[in-house]
N, C-alpha and C positions, 0 to 999 in steps of 0.2 A: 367598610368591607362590603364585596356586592358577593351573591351567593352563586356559586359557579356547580354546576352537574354536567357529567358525561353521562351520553347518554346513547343506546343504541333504537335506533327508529326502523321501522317494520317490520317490527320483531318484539313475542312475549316473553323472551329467554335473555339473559344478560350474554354477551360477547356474541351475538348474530346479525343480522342488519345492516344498516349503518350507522357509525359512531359521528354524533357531534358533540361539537361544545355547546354549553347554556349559560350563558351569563343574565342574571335577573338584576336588573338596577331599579332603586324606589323610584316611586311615582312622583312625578313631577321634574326629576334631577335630569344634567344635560347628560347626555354619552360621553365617554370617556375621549379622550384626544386618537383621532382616528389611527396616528399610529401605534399606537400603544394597543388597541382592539386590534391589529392588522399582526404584532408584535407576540399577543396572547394566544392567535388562532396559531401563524407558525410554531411558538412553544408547544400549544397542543399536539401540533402534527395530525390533526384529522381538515380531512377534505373542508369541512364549514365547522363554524362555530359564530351561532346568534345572541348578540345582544339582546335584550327585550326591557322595554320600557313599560310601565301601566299606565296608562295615561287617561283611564277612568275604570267603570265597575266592568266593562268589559270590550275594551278599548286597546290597543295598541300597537307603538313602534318597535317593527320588530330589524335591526340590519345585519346584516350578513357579511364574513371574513373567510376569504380564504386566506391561506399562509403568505399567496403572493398582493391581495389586498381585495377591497370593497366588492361583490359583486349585487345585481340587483334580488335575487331572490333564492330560495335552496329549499325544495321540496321538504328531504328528509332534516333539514334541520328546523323548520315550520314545524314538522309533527315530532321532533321532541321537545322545542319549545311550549307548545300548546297541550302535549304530554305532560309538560315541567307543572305547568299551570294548576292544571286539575290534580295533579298527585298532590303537589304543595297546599289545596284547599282553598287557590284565588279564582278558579273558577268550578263552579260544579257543573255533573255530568249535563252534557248535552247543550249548553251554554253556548250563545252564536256570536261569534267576537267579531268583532273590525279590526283586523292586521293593515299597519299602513307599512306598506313595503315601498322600495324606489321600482318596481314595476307596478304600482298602483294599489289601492285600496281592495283587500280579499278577504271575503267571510270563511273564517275557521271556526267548525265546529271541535269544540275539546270535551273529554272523556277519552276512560279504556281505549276508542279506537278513535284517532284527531281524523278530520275528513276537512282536507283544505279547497276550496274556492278560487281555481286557476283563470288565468286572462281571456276572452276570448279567443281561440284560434285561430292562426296566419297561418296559410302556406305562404313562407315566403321568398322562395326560390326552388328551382328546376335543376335537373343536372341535367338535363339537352346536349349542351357540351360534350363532344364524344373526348378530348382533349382536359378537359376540367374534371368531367368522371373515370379519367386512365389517372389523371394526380392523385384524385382519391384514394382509389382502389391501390396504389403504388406506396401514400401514406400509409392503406389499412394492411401494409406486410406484403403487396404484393399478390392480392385478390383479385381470379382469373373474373372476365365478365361472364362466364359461362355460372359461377358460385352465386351471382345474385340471386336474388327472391324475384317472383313474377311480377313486381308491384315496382313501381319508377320510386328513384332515388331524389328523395325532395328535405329541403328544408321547413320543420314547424316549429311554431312558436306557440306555447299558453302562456308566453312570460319572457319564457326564454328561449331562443332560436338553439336548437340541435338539427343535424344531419338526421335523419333516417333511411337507415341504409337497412334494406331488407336481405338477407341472405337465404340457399335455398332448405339450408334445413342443419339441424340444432347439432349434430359433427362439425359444417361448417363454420357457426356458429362461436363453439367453445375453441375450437383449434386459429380462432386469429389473434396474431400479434404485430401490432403496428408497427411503427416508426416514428416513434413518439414525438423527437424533433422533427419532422417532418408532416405531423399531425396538427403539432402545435403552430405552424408557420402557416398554413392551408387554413385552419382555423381561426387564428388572426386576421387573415389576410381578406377571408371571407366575413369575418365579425360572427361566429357561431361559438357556443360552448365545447361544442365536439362533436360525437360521433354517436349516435343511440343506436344500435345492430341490432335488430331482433328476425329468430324463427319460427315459422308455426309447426309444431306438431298435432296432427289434428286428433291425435288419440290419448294423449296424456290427461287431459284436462284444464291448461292453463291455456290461457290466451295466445302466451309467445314467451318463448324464452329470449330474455334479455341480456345485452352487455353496453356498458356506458364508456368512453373512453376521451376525457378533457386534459389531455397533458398542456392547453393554452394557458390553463388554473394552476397548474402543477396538481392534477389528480390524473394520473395514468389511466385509472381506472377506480371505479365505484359501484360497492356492492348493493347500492338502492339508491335511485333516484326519481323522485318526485316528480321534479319541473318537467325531465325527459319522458317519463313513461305517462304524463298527459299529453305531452306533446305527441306520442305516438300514439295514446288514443285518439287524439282525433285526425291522424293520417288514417287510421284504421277506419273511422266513423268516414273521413271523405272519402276513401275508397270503397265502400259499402261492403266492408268485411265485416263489422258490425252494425249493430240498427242503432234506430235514434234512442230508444231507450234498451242500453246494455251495460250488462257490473263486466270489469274485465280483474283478470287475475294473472299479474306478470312475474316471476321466476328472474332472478336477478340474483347478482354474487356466485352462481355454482364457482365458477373458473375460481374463484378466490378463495372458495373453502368457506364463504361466510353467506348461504345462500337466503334468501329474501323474499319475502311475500310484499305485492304493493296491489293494493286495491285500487281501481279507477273506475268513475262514470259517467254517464254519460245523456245527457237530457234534452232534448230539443225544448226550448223557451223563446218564442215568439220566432221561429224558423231559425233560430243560433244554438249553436251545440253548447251546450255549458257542460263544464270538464269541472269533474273533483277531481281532487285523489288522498289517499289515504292509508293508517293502519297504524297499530300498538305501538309501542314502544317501552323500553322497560332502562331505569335508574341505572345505570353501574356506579358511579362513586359521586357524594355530593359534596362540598366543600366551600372556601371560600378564596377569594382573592380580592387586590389591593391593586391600585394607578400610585405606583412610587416611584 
């Protein structure tokens, strides 16, 4: 039997955040046959659910399932993972782990608040294309160019390559709904997760109001994500709307009812931005399951 928890990540309250699955397997033993982990994420029905291996005192493989199958990394389900960790008593607070993920080796800090260790940052494409930015904008419902944000519309990667799509302010923001088939085909076609939207309001106090949108996963939409909201720190860090050394604070899930705090930052180390990100997480049900 391996010990299974749901769990909601950037969030200290049960039912807010985002929910993943946790599967904890002993140390040493192989993963489960990939589809049967591929099998348990769609039973779940939440966007991710990680596997985690130990693979010493503070060591390990951690892989990730969406309902439609493998991907290489998942913000919020790293920090309920590493949540799982320290609630359970395998690591204590503040303990700096080596996560081997298939986007490469990242230090998680685990305690009260996980602070994960993202990739270097890529820009790795332009929307120039006056033609490829009318598809998008046609994908995102039909978004006039006039509703954009001031800032060009680029792809980043800390891990994982998202769109960020700037819009011009947090009305616009909440009032989009895509074309989810049509989001998802754009999305394939470019090899991207999806769509990271975010707004600034300069008087509220958070950084930018966010919305994620990966119907290529089969996740419509997601009330906190990790991978995306580094990736959009550091579009923000290359556009010098933040400095080399800044904590950002993004707003995420309103539209869903399930709103979210996700901490990111941000460090210049030998001229390379280095991206955490982070934040709580809290138990909803712990239990077990079985490969039968």
């Amino acid at each position: 039997m391996r010990k299974l928890f749901i769990v909601d990540a950037f969030t200290n309250t049960s039912f807010g955040g985002n929910t993943a699955g946790v599967v904890l397997l002993e140390q040493g033993t192989a993963f489960p046959k990939e589809e049967w982990m591929r099998q348990l994420a769609a039973e779940l029905r939440y966007s991710e659910t990680a596997f985690v291996r130990c693979d010493g005192p503070a060591e390990f493989t951690v892989r990730y399932f969406t309902p439609a199958g493998e991907i290489d990394l998942c913000g919020h389900a790293t920090i309920a993972s590493f949540g799982v960790l320290f609630r359970e008593g395998i690591v204590p607070e503040g303990t700096r782990c080596l996560n081997h993920t298939r986007a490469g080796d990242l230090e998680v800090v685990a305690g009260e608040t996980v602070m994960m260790q993202m990739a270097s940052p890529r820009l790795e494409a332009r929307f120039d294309d006056p033609v490829l930015l009318g598809e998008l904008l046609t994908a995102m419902g039909g978004l006039q160019p006039e509703q954009l944000g001031k800032w060009p519309v680029e792809t980043f990667s800390t891990g994982l390559p998202d769109i960020i799509l700037p819009v011009r302010d947090v009305a616009t923001l909440q009032a989009l709904s895509p074309d989810m088939a049509a989001l998802s085909a754009l999305s394939t076609r470019l090899d991207v997760v999806g769509v990271h939207a975010f707004a600034i309001d300069p008087d509220d106090g958070y950084t930018a109001h966010v919305r994620n949108f990966a119907p290529r996963y089969a996740i419509p939409e997601e009330s906190a994500t990790g991978t995306a909201n580094a990736a959009l720190t550091a579009y923000l860090h290359h556009h010098g709307i933040i400095g080399d050394d800044a904590q950002c604070f993004f707003l995420q899930g309103e539209a869903m009812g399930r709103p979210s705090l996700i901490l990111a930052t941000v460090k210049l180390q030998a001229g390379i931005p280095e991206i955490r990100v982070g934040g709580p997480c809290a138990i909803v049900v712990k239990g077990s399951c079985s490969e039968s």
